[in-house]
C-alpha positions as a printed NumPy array, in Angstrom:
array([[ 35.005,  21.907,   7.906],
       [ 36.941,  21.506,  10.602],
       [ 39.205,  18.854,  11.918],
       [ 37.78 ,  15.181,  12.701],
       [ 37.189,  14.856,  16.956],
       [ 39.133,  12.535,  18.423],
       [ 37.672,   9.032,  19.717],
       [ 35.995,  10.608,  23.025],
       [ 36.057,  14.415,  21.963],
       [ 32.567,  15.907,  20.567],
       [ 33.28 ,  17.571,  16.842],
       [ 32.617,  21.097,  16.576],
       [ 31.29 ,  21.895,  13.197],
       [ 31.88 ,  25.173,  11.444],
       [ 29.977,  28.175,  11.379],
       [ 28.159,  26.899,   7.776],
       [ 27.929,  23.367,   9.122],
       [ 26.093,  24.655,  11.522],
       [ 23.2  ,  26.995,   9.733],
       [ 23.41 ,  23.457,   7.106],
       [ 22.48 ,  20.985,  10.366],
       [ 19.818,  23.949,  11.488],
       [ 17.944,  24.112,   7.827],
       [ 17.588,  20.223,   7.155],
       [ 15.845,  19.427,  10.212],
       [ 13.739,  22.998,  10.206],
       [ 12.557,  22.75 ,   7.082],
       [ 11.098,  19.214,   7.587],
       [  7.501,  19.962,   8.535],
       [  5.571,  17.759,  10.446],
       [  2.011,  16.203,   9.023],
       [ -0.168,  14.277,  10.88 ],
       [ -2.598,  11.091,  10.486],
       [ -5.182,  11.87 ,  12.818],
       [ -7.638,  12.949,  10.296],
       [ -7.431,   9.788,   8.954],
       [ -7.829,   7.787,  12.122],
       [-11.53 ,   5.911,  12.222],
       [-10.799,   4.15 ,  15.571],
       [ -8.968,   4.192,  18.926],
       [ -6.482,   2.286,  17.739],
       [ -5.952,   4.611,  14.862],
       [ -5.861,   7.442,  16.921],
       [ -3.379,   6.277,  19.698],
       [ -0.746,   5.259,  16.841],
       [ -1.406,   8.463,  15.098],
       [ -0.557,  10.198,  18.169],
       [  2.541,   8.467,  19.18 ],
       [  3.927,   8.273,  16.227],
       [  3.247,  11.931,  15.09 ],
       [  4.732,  12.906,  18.441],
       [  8.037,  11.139,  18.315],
       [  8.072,  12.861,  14.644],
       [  7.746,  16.463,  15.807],
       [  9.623,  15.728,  18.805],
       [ 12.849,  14.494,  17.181],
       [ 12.777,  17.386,  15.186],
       [ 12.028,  19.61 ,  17.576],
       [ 14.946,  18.748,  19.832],
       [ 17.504,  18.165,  16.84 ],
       [ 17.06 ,  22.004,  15.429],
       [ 17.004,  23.469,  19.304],
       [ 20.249,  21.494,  19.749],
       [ 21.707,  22.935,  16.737],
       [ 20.593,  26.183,  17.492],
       [ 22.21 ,  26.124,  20.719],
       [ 24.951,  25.088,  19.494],
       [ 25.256,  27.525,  16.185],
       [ 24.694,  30.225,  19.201],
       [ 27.992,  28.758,  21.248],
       [ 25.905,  30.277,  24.066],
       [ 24.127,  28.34 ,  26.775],
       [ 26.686,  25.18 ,  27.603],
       [ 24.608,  23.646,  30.147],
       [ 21.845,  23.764,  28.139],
       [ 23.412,  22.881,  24.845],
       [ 24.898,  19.281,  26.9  ],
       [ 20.937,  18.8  ,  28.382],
       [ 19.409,  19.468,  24.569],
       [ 22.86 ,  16.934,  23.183],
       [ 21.732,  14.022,  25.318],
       [ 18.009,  14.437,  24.835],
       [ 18.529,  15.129,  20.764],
       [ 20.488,  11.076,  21.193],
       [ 18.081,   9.654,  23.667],
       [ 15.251,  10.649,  20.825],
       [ 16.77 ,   8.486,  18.395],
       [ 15.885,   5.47 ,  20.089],
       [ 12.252,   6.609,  21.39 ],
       [ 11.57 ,   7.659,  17.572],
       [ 12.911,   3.874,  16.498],
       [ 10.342,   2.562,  18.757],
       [  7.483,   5.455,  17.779],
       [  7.789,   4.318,  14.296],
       [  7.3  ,   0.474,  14.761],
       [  4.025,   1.19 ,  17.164],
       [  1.767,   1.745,  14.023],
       [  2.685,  -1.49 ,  12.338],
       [  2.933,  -3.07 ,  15.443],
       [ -0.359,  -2.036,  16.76 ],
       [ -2.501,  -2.004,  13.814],
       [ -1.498,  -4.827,  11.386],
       [ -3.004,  -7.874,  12.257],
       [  0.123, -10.141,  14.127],
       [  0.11 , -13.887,  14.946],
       [ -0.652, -14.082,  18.68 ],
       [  2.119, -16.826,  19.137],
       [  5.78 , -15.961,  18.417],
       [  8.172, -12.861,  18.379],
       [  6.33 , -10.538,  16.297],
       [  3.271,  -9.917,  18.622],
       [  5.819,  -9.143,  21.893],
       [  7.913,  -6.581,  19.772],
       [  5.063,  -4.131,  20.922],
       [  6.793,  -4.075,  24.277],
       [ 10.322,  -5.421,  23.103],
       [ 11.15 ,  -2.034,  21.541],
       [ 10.054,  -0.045,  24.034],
       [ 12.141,  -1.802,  26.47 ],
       [ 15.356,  -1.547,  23.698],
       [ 14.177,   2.336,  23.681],
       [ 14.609,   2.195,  27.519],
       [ 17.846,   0.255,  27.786],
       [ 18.796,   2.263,  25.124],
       [ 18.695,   5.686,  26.787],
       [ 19.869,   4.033,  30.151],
       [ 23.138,   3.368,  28.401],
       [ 22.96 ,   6.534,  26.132],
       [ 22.838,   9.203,  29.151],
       [ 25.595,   6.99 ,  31.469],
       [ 28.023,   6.684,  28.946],
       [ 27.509,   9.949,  27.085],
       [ 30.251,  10.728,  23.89 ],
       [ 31.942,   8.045,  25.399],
       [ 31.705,   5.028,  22.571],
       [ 30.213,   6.66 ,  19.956],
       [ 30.74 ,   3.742,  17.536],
       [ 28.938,   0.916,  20.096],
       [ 25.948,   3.549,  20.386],
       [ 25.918,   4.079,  16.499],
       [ 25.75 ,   0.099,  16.788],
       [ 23.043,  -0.186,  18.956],
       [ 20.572,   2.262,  17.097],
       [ 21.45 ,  -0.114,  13.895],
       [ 20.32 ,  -3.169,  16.557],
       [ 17.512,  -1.615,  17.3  ],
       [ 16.11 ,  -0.389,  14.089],
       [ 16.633,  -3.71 ,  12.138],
       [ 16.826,  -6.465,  14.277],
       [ 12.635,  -6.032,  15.069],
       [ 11.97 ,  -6.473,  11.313],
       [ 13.533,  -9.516,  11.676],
       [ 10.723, -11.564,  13.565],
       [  7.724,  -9.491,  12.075],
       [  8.769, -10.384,   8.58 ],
       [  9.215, -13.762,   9.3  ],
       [  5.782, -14.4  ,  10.784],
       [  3.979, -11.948,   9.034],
       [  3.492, -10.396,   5.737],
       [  2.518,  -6.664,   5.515],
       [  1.525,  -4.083,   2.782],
       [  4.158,  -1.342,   2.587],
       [  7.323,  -3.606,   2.41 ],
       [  9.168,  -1.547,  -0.451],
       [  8.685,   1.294,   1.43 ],
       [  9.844,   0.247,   4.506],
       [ 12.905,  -1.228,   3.03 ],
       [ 13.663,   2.011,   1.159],
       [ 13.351,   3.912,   4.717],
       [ 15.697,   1.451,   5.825],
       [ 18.459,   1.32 ,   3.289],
       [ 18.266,   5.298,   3.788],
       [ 18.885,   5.733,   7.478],
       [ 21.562,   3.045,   6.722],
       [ 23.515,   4.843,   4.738],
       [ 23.045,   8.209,   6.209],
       [ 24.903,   6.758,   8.976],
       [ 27.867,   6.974,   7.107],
       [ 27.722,  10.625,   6.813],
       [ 26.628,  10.512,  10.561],
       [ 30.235,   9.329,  11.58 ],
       [ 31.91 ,  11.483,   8.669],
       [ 32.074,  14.898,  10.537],
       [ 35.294,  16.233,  10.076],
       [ 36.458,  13.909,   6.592],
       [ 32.92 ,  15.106,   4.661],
       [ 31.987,  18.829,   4.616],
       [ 28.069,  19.211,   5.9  ],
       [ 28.469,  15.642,   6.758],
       [ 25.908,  15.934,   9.95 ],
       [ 23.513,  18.043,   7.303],
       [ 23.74 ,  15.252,   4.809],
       [ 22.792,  12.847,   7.446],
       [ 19.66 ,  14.721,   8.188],
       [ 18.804,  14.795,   4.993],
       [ 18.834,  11.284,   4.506],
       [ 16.805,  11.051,   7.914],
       [ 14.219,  13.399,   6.263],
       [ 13.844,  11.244,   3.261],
       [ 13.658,   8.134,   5.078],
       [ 10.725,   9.016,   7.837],
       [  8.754,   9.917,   4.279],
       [  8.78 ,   7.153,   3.213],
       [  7.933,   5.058,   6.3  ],
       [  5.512,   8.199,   6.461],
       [  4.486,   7.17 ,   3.153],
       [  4.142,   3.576,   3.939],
       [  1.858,   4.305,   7.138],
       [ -0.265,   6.356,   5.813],
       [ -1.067,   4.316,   2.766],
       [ -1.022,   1.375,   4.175],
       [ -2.531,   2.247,   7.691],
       [ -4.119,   4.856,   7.16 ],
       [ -6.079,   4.449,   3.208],
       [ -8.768,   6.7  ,   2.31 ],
       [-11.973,   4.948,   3.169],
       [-14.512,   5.063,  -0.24 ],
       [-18.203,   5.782,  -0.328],
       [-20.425,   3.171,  -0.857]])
């Protein structure tokens, strides 16, 4: 590995790092749910959150291979900032299932988080492409903001199937993130990270199609 950046300096993995942070977000294949769907509703979740999916994934391993090239700069910084800026829209693309299928209380928090993380996405980015590599640690913070503090609310007012799940997927991204700001003090750190990423989108993967999505029986 090679040295740990400095507090406004991008690290530069190594030549293994590299191929590592390439294969665990290749290798993670997307599947979809809109076989499943039996309704609109069903459809238009299927399709937003299957798209952030691919999309995430899609712009991680182009970023990486970009990068692993050392060709390109411009369009290695364009692919960097849109590779962030999909963290937050894929945050909000995996609350719209719940958040548009489960059955919310029409008064309180819960029902408006169907626009409230969407606008978090939004501010998200806004502050994301202005302040680019700039305080990594803040941004780190408000992706953590963003994917918890919604739960908050919706659990409160309303009980769901899939909760273990969920709170598995959670606990996983959570501590990935420690790997996430390791690059430089743990070899393959970013790798390990999207590993961890991997595991935890199947199991809220898991959780949505289960849950959301169940196998409807003959009569």
């Amino acid at each position: 590995m090679n040295r740990k950046a400095l507090p406004r300096e991008a690290y530069c993995p190594t030549a293994v790092e590299h191929i590592a942070n390439i294969l665990t977000h290749v290798l993670c294949a997307p599947l979809e749910l809109v076989n499943r769907s039996s309704d609109g509703n069903q459809l238009l979740s299927a399709v937003v959150y299957g798209a952030t999916l691919v999309i995430l994934f899609c712009v991680s391993t182009s970023f990486h291979c970009v990068f692993y090239c050392n060709n390109y700069r411009s369009l290695k910084d364009i692919l960097h900032r849109c590779d962030r800026a999909m963290i937050y829209i894929f945050i909000a693309g995996s609350y719209f299932p719940w958040l548009t299928l489960e059955q919310l209380p029409h008064e309180g928090w819960a029902s408006q988080m169907r626009w409230i993380v969407w606008i978090l996405a939004v501010l998200g980015i806004i502050y994301q492409q202005v302040f680019h590599e700039r305080y990594k640690m803040l941004e780190t913070i408000f992706y953590l903001i963003m994917g918890i503090g919604p739960v908050l609310p919706i659990v409160n007012e309303h009980y769901f199937m899939g909760m273990k799940e969920l709170t598995i997927g959670g606990i996983l991204y959570v501590f990935g993130i420690i790997f996430f700001k390791c690059d430089g003090v743990v070899p393959c750190a970013h790798a390990i990270w999207h590993i961890f990423v991997v595991l935890a989108a199947y199991f809220h993967y898991y959780a949505i199609l289960n849950y959301l999505y169940p196998i409807a029986i003959a009569a």
